[in-house]
C-alpha positions as a Python dict, from the first residue, in 0.01 Angstrom:
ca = {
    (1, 'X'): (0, 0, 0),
    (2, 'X'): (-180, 124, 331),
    (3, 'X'): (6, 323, 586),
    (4, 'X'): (-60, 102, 927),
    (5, 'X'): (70, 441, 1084),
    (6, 'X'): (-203, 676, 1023),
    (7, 'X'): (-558, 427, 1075),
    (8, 'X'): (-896, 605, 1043),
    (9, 'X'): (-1219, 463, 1197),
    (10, 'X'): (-1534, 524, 1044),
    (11, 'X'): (-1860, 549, 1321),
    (12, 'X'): (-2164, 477, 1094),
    (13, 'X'): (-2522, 672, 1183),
    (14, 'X'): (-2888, 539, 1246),
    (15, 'X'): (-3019, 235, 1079),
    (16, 'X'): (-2745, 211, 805),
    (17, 'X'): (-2487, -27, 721),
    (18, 'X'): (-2123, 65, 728),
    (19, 'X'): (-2033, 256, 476),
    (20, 'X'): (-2328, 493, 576),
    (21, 'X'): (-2494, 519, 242),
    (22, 'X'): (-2137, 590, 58),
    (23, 'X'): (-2065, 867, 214),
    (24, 'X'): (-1744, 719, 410),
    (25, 'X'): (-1677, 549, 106),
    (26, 'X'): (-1629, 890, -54),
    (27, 'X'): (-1419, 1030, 222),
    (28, 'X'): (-1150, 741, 268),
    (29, 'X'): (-1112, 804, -127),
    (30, 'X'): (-935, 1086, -9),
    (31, 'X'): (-698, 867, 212),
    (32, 'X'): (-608, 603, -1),
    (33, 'X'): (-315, 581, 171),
    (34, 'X'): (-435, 490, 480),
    (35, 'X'): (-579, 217, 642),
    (36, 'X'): (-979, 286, 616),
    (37, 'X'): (-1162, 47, 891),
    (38, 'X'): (-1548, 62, 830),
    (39, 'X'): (-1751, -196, 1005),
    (40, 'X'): (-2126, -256, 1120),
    (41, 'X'): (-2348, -183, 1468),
    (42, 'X'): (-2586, -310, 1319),
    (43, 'X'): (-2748, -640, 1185),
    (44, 'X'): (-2788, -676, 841),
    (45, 'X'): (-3048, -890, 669),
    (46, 'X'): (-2996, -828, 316),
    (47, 'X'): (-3186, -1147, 151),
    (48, 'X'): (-3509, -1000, 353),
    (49, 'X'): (-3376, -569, 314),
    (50, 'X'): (-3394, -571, 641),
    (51, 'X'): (-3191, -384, 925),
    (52, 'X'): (-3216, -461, 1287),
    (53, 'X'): (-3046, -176, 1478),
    (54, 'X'): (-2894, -284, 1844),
    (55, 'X'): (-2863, -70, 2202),
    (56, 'X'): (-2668, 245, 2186),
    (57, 'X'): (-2445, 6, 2472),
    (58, 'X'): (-2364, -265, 2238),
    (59, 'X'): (-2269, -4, 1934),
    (60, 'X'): (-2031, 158, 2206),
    (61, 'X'): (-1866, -178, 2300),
    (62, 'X'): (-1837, -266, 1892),
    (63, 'X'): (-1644, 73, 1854),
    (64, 'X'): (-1433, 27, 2151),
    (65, 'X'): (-1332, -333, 2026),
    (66, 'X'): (-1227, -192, 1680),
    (67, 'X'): (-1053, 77, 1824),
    (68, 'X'): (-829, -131, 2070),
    (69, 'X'): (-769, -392, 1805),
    (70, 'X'): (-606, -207, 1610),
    (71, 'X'): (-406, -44, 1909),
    (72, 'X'): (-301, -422, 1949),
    (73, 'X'): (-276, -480, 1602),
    (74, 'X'): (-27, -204, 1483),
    (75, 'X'): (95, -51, 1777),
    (76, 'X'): (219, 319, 1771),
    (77, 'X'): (-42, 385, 1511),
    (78, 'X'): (-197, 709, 1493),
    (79, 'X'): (-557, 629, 1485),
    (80, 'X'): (-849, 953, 1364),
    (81, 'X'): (-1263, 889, 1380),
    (82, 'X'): (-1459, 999, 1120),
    (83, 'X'): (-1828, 1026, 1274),
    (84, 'X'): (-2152, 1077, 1113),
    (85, 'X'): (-2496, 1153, 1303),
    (86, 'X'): (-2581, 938, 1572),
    (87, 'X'): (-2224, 807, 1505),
    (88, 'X'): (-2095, 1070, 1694),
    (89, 'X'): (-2294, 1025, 1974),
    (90, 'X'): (-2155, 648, 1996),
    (91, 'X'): (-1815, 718, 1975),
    (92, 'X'): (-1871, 1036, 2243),
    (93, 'X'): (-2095, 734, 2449),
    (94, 'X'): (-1762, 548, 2404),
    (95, 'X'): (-1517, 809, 2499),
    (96, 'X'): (-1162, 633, 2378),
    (97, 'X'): (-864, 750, 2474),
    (98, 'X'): (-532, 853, 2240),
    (99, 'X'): (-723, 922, 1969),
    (100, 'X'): (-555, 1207, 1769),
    (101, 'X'): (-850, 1400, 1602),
    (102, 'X'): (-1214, 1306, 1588),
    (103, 'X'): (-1477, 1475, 1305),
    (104, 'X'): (-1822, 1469, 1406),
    (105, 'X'): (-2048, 1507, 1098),
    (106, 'X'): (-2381, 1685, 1126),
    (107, 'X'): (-2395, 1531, 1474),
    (108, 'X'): (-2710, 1579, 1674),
    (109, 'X'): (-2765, 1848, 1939),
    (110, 'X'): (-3051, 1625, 2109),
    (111, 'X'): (-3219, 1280, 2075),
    (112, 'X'): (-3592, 1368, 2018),
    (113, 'X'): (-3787, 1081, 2013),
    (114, 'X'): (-4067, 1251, 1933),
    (115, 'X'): (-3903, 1382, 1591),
    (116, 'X'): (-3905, 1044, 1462),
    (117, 'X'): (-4270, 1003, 1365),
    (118, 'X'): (-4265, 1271, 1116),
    (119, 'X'): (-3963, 1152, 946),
    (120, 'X'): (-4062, 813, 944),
    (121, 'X'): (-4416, 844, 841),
    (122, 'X'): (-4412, 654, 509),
    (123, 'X'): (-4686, 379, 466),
    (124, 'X'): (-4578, 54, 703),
    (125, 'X'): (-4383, 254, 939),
    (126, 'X'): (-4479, 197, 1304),
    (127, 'X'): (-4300, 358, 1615),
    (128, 'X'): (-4341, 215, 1928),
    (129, 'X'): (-4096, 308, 2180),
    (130, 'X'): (-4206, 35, 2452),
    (131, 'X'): (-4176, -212, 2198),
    (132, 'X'): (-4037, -280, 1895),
    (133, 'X'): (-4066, -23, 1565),
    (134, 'X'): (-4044, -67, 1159),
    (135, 'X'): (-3963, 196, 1012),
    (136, 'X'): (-3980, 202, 633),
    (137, 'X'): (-3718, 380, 458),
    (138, 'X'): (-3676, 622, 157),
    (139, 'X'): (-3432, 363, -34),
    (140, 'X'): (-3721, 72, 8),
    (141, 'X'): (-3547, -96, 276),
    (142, 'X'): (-3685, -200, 634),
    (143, 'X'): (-3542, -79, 982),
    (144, 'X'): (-3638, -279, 1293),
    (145, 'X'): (-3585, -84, 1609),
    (146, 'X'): (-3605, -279, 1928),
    (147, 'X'): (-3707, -195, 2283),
    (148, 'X'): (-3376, -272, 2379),
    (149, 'X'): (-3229, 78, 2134),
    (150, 'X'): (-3489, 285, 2317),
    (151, 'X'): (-3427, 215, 2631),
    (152, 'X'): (-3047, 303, 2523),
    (153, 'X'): (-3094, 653, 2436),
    (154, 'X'): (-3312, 759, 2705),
    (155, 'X'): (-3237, 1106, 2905),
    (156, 'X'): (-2912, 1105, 2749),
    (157, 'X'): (-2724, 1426, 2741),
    (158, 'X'): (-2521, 1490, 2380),
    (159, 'X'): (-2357, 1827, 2535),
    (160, 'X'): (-2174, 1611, 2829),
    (161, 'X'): (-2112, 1343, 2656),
    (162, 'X'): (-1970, 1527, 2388),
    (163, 'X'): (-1764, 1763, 2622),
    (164, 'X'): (-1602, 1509, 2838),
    (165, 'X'): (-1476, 1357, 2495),
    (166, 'X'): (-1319, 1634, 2402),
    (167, 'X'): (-1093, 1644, 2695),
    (168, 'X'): (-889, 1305, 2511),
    (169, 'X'): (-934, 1386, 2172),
    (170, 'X'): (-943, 1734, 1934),
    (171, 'X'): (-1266, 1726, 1833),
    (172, 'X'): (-1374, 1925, 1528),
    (173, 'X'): (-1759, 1921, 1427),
    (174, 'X'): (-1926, 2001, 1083),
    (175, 'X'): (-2282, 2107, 1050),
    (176, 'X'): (-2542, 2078, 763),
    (177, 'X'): (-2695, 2386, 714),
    (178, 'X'): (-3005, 2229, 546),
    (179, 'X'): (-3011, 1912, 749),
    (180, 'X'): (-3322, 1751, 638),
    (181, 'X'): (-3323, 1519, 904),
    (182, 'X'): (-3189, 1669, 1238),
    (183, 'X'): (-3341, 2039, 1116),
    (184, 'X'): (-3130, 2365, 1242),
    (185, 'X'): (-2866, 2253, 1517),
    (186, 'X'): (-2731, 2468, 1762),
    (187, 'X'): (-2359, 2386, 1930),
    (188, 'X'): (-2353, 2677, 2155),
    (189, 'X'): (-2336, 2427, 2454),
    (190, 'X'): (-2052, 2287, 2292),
    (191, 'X'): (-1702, 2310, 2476),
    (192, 'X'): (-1517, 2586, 2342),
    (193, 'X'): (-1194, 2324, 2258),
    (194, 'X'): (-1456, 2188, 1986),
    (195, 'X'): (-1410, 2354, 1633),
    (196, 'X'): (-1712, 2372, 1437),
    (197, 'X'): (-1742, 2441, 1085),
    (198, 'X'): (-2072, 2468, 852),
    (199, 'X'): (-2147, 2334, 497),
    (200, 'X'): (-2404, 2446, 316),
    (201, 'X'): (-2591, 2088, 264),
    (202, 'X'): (-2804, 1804, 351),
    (203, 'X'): (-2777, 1558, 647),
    (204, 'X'): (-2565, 1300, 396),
    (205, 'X'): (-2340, 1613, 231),
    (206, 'X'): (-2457, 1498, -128),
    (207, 'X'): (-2417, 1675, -430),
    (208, 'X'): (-2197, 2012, -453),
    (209, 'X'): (-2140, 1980, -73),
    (210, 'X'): (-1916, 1635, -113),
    (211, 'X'): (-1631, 1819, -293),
    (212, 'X'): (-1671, 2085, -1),
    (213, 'X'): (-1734, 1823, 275),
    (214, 'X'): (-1366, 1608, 183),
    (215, 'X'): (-1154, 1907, 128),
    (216, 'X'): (-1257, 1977, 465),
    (217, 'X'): (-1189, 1654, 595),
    (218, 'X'): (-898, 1635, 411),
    (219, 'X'): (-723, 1927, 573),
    (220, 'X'): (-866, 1818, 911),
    (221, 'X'): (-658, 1521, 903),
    (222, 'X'): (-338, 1578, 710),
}
């Protein structure tokens, strides 16, 4: 039986599908007494393995729709986010209001474009950020990446998005020490209101750092 009173919402990252490769599948283990709400930014092709991602615009109107229907929907609620990666940048692009507590998981400290062609470098990949990019993935499957997602993300700034959000929500974040994908972050920009906390682990928390990574979330949110 879920508890309509305590509702978390789950911010996926870049070019996955909801459940961001299991990991918030993991962490609403944890709160199986709650109501969990994961849901997609993306489109999803899975007869072709295919993922097209959309504008960093339309991901903040999808999270600002969930959020306020369940406002509607159960009224009084108190409502957490649970962010991962680019996630956090969403729901920070976003910037609801009476949300109680917000984790951001290895969030980024900058949007280098630049950084993507060496992580996506796998035969097939192809970044074009005037047009429209593939970029082949380590789990087989294909990410499309219009023009449109590009154009989103341009001369944003993480450190004021991020600390005008935490003026309507207590935002905690929780770094990967050996993020394999964002490298070495540094929060020292970061409002001083925002708690930050480091795990020793990769960009998804896998392995030994899982156990560590919900025990913290855990305690976050009790």
């Amino acid at each position: 039986m879920h508890n309509k009173k305590h509702i978390i919402i789950y911010s996926h990252g870049f070019g996955v599908e909801k459940d961001d490769r299991d990991l918030f599948t993991d962490l609403a283990s944890e709160f199986s007494s709650s109501l969990n709400i994961m849901f997609d930014y993306n489109l999803v092709d899975k007869a072709n393995n295919t993922l097209i991602v959309t504008s960093l615009r339309q991901q903040s109107r999808k999270l600002t729709e969930e959020i306020n229907k369940y406002f509607s929907k159960y009224p009084g609620s108190v409502i957490d986010l649970v962010c991962h990666s680019q996630g956090c940048v969403v729901a920070a692009a976003s910037a609801p209001t009476a949300i109680r507590k917000t984790i951001f998981l290895a969030p980024p400290d900058n949007l280098d474009i630049n950084k993507l062609n060496a992580k996506f470098n796998r035969p097939g990949s192809h970044i074009d950020i005037n047009g429209e990019s593939r970029l082949v993935r380590r789990d087989g499957t294909t990410t499309i990446v219009p023009k449109a997602y590009w154009d989103s993300i341009k001369n944003l700034q993480l450190f004021s998005l991020y600390n005008r959000f935490c003026k309507s929500t207590g935002i905690t974040i929780i770094e990967a020490t050996d993020d394999e994908v964002l490298g070495q972050t540094d929060f020292s920009k970061a409002d001083e209101t925002i708690g930050l906390q480091s795990i020793k682990g990769d960009h998804n928390f896998t392995g030994s750092a899982r156990s560590e990574l919900k025990e913290s979330v855990r305690e976050l949110l009790k």
